[in-house]
MITIGU-914384 format. One record per residue (C-alpha): residue number from 0; residue in one letter; x, z, y. Coordinates in steps of 0.25 Angstrom, whole numbers. Each point is the difference from the previous one (the first is absolute). Layout:
! residues N
@pos NUM	code A	u X	w Z	v Y
...
! end
This chain:
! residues 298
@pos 0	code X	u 3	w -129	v -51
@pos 1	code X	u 3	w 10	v -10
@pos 2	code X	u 4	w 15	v 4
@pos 3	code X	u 13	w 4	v -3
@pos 4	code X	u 3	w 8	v -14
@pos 5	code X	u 5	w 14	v 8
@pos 6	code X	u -4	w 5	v 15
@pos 7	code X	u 15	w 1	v 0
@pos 8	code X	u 0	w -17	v 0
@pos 9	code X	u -12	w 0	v 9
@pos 10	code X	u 7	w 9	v 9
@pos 11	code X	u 12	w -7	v 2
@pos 12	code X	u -9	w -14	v 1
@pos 13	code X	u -7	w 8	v 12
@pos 14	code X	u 13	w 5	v 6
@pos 15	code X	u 6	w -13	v 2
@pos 16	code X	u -13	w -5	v 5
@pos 17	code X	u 0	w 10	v 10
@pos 18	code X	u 15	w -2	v 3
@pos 19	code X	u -2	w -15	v 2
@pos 20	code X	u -11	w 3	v 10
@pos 21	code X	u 8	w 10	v 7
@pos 22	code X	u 10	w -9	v 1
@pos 23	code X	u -9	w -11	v 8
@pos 24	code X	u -5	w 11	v 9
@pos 25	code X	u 10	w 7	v 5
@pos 26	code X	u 9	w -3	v 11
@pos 27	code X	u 14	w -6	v -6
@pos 28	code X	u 13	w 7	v 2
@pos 29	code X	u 4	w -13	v 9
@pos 30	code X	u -12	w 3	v 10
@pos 31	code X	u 6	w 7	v 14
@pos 32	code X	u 1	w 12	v 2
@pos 33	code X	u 7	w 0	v -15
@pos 34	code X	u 2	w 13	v -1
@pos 35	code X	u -15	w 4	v -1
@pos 36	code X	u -3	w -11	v -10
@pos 37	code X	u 12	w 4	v -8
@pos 38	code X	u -6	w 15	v 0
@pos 39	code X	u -15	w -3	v -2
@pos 40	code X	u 6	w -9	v -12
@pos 41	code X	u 9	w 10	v -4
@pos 42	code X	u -10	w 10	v -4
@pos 43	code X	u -11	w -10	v -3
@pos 44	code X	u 9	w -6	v -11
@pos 45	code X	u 6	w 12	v -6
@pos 46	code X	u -6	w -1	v -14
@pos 47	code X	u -15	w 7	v 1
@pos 48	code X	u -9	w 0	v -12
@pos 49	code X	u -10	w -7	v 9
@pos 50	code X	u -11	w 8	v -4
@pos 51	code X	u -9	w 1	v 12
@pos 52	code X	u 0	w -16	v 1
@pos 53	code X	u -2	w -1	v -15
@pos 54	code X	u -11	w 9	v -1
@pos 55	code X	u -5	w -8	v 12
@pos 56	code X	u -1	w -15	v -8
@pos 57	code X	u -6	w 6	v -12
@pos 58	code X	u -10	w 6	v 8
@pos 59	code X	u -4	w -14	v 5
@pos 60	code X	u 1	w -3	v -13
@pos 61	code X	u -9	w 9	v -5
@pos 62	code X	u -11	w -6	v 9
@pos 63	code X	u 3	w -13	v 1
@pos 64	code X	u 6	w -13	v -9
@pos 65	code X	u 9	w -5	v 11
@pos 66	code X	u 2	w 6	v 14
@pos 67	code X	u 10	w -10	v 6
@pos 68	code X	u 9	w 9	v 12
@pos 69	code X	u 0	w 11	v -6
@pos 70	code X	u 13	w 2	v -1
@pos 71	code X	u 1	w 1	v 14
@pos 72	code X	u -9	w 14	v 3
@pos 73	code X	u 8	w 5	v -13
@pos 74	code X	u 13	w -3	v 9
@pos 75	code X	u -6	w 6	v 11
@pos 76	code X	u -2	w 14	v -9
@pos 77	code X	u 15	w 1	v -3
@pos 78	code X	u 5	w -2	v 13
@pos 79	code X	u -8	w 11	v 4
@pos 80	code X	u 4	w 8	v -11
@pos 81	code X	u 15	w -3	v 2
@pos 82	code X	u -1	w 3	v 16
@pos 83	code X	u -6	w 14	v -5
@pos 84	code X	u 13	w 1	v -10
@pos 85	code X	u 10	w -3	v 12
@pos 86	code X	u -7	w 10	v 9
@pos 87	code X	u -1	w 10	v -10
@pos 88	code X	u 14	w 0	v -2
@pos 89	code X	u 5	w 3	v 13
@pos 90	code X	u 7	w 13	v 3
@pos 91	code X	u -13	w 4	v 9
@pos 92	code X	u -9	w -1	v -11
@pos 93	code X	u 4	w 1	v -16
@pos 94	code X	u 14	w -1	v 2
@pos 95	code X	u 6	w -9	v -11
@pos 96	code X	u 12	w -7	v 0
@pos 97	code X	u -3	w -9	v -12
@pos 98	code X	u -12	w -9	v -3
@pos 99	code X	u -2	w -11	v -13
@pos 100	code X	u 12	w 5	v -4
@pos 101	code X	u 9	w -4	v 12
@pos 102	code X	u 4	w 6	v 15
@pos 103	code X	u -15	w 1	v 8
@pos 104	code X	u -3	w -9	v 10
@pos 105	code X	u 5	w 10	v 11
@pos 106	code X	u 14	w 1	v -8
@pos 107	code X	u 1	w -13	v -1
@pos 108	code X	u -5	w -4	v 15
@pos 109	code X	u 1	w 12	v 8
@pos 110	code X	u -14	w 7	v 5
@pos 111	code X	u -3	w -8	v 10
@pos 112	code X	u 0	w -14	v -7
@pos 113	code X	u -7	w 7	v -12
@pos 114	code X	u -10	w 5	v 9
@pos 115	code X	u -1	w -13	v 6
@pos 116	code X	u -1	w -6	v -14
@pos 117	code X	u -12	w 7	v -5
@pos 118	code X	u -6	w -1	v 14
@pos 119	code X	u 3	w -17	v -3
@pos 120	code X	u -6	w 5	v -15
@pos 121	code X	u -12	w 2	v 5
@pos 122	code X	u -5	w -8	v 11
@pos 123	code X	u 4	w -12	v -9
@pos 124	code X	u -9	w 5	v -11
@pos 125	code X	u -13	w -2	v 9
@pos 126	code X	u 7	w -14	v 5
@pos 127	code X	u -1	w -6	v -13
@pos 128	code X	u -13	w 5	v -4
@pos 129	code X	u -5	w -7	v 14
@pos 130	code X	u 7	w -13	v -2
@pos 131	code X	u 0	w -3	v -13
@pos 132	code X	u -11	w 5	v -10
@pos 133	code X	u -11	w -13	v 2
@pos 134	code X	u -12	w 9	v -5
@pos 135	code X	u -13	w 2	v 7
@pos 136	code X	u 3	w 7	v 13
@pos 137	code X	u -10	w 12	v -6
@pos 138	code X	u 10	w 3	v -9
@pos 139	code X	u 14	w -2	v 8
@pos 140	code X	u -9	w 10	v 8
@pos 141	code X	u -2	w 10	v -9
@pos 142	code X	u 14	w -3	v -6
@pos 143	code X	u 8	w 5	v 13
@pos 144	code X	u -11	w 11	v 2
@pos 145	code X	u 5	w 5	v -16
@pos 146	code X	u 14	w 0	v 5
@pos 147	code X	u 0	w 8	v 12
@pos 148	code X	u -9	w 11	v -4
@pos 149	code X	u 9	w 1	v -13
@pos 150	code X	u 13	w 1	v 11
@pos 151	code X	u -6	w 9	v 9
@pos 152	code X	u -2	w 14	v 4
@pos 153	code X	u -16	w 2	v -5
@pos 154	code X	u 4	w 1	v -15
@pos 155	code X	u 10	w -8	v 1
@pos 156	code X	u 14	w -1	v -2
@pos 157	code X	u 5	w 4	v 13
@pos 158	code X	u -9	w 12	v 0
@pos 159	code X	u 5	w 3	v -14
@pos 160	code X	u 14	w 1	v 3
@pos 161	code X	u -2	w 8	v 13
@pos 162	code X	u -9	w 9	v -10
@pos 163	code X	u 13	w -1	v -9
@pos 164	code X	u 9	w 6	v 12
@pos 165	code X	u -8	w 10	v 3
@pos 166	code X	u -1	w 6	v -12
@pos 167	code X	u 15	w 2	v -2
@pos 168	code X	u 4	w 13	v -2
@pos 169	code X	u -12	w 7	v -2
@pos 170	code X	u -9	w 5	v -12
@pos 171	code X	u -7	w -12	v -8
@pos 172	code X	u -15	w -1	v 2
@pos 173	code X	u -9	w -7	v -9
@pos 174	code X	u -7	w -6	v 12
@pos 175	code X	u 9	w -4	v 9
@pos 176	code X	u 10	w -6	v -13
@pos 177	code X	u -11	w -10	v -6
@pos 178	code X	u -2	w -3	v 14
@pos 179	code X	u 15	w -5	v 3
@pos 180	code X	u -1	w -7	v -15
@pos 181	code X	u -14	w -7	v 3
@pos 182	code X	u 7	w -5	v 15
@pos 183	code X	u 14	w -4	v -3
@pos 184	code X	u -1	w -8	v -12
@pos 185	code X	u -13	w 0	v -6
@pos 186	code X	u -5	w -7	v 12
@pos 187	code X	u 10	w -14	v 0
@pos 188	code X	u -3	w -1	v -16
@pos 189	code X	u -16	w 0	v 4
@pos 190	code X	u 2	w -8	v 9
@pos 191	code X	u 8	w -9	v -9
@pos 192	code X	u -13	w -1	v -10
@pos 193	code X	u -9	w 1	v 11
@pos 194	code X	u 7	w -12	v 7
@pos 195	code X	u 1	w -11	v -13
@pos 196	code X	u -17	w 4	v 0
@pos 197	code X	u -3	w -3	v 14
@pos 198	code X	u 9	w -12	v -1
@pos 199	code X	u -7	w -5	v -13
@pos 200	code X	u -13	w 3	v 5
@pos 201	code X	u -3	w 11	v -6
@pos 202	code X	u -14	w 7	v -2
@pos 203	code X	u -3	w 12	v 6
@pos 204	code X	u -1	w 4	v -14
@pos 205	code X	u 12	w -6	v -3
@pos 206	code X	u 8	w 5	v 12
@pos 207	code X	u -6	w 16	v -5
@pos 208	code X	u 5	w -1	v -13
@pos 209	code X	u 17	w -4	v 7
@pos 210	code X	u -3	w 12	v 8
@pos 211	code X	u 1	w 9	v -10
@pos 212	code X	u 8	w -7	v -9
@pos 213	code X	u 11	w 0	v 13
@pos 214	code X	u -1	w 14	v 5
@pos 215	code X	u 1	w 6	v -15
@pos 216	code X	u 12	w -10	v -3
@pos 217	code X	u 5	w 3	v 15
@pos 218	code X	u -2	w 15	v -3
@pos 219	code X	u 9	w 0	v -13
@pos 220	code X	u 8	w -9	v 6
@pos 221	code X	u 5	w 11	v 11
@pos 222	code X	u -2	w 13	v -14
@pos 223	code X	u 11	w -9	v -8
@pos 224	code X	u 9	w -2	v 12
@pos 225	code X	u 0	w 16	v 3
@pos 226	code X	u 3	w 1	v -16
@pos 227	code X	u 11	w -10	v 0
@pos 228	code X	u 7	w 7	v 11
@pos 229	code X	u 0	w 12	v -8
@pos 230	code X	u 6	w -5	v -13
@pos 231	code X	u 8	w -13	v 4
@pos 232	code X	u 14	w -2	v 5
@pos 233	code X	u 4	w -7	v 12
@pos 234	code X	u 5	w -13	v -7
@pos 235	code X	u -14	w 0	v -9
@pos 236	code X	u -8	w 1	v 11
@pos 237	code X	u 9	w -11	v 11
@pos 238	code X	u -2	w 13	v 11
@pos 239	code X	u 2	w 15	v 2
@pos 240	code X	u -3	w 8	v -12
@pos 241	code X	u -7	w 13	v 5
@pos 242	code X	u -1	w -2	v 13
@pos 243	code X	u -15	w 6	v 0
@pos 244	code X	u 4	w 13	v -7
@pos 245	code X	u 12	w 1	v 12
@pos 246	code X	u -9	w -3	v 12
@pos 247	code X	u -9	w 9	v -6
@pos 248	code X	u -12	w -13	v 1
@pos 249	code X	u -15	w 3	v -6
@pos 250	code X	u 1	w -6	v -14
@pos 251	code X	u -9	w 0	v -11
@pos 252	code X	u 12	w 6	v -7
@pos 253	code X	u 2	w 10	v 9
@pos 254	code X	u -15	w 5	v -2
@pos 255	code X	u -4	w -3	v -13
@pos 256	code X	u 13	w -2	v -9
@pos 257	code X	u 6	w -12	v -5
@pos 258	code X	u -9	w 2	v -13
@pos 259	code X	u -13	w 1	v 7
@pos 260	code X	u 3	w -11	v 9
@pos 261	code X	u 3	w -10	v -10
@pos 262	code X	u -13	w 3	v -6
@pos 263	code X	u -9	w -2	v 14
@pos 264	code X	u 9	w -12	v 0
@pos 265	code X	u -6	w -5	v -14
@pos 266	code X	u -12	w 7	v 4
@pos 267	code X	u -1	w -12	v 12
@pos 268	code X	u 5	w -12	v -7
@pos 269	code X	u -14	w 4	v -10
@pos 270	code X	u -9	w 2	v 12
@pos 271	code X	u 6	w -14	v 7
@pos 272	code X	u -2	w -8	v -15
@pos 273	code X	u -15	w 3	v 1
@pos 274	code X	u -2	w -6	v 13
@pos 275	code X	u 5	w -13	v -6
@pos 276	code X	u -13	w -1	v -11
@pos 277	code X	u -7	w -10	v 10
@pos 278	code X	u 12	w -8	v -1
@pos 279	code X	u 2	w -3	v -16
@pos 280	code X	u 11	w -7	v -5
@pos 281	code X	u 2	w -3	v 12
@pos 282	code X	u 6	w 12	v 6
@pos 283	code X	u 10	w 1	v -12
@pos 284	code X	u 12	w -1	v 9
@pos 285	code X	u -4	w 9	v 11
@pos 286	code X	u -3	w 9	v -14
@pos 287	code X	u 15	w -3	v -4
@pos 288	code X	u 8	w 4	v 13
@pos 289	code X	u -8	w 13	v 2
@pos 290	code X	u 6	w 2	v -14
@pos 291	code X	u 13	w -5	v 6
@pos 292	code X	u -1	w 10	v 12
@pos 293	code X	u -3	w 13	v -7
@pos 294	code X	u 10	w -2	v -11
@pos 295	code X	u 12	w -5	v 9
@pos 296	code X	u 13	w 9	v -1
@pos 297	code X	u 4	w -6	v 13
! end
């Protein structure tokens, strides 16, 4: 099969893949109770670029001709990621009131059922992964293992955010901020790439060179993120503009400049292309979304 002319077309092919899987996984509205399937669905469906998932199948792509299922460890990597979003909104922790462009899941559902809803998130994620992936059980193993650590406390994403809370309000340290970046987002997007290996059947050569490639993209990820919240508007960016600057968050911004930042963001989309070279051709889509993620205005 021939590749799409843009990653713009192969994006968008990708999205709906996702989406359709998605779709088959996740509770309906119709299932009691409704209204935590309505929420879970409500912030699941609300328009993501789909790029933890994405970079997941290309990864598997990357190893492998045809790896039949994995769509369903891609799914299982964006309902954690949305659990987190629904979590991260709430006034205990980042405080937002919109989300994707639309009232947050809190807004939307009150706390409680928007806790309840990334709570449902998450513990459907690992559900999935254990009913319906029909690799050898060494790599469902290593599958579930990849997504915990990646949603934990140890380098994780739960020890990122309380890393995050806890730097609130006080002077920025080097340290301590690549720490919160390496934790909270760098870590889902390795463990996206790190998940379509180990699904694939990825070398250990193999499963080395997506680790770097993950955490460098994972690291610019978080830089353009900081960036973006600087220079956007609410409307541009679907959530509250300059919210880090207000709550006075550990940014890259907020240490180095926006200037400098969006040149260690370049910085490690270069560093994350190199780990590719054992791939070839291909790795030319996991080469085309870092692109996508440095270069994004939103």
């Amino acid at each position: 099969m021939s590749l799409p002319v843009s990653i713009q077309d192969y994006r968008r092919t990708q999205q709906a893949r996702i989406d359709e899987a998605l779709e088959r996984l996740s509770p309906p509205e119709s299932e009691y109770p409704l209204t935590i399937h309505r929420a879970m669905r409500y912030s699941l469906f609300a328009g993501g670029k789909r790029i933890r998932p994405i970079l997941c199948l290309e990864a598997a792509a990357s190893v492998a001709d045809s790896s039949p299922g994995v769509e369903v460890p891609a799914c299982a990597l964006e309902m954690i990621h949305t659990y987190s979003l629904i979590h991260d909104d709430l006034p205990a922790l980042d405080n937002d009131d919109y989300r994707r462009g639309r009232p947050s899941c809190h807004k939307a559902f009150g706390e409680a059922i928007a806790i309840l809803a990334g709570d449902a998130l998450l513990t459907r994620a690992f559900q999935v992964v254990a009913e319906g992936t029909g690799v050898p059980a060494a790599r469902q193993v290593g599958v579930v293992r990849e997504l915990a650590q990646a949603a934990g406390t140890v380098n994780g994403m739960i020890g990122g955010q309380v890393a995050d809370l806890e730097a609130e309000g006080k002077p920025v340290e080097e340290e301590h901020l690549h720490y919160i970046h390496r934790a909270k987002t760098a870590a889902l997007i390795r463990a996206a790439v790190r998940v379509g290996g180990i699904y694939a059947g990825a070398s250990e050569e193999q499963l080395e060179a997506l680790s770097r490639y993950g955490g460098r993209i994972g690291l610019a990820f978080q830089i353009v993120d900081d960036v973006l919240d600087v220079v956007e508007s609410t409307e541009g960016l679907g959530k509250t503009a300059g919210k880090d600057a207000a709550q006075k968050k550990a940014t890259f911004p907020a240490l180095y400049g926006v200037e400098r930042s969006r040149r260690m963001a370049q910085q490690a989309e270069m560093e994350a292309l190199a780990a590719l070279e054992i791939f070839g051709e291909r790795a030319r889509r996991l080469r085309e979304l870092a692109a996508l993620i440095v270069e994004r205005s939103a």
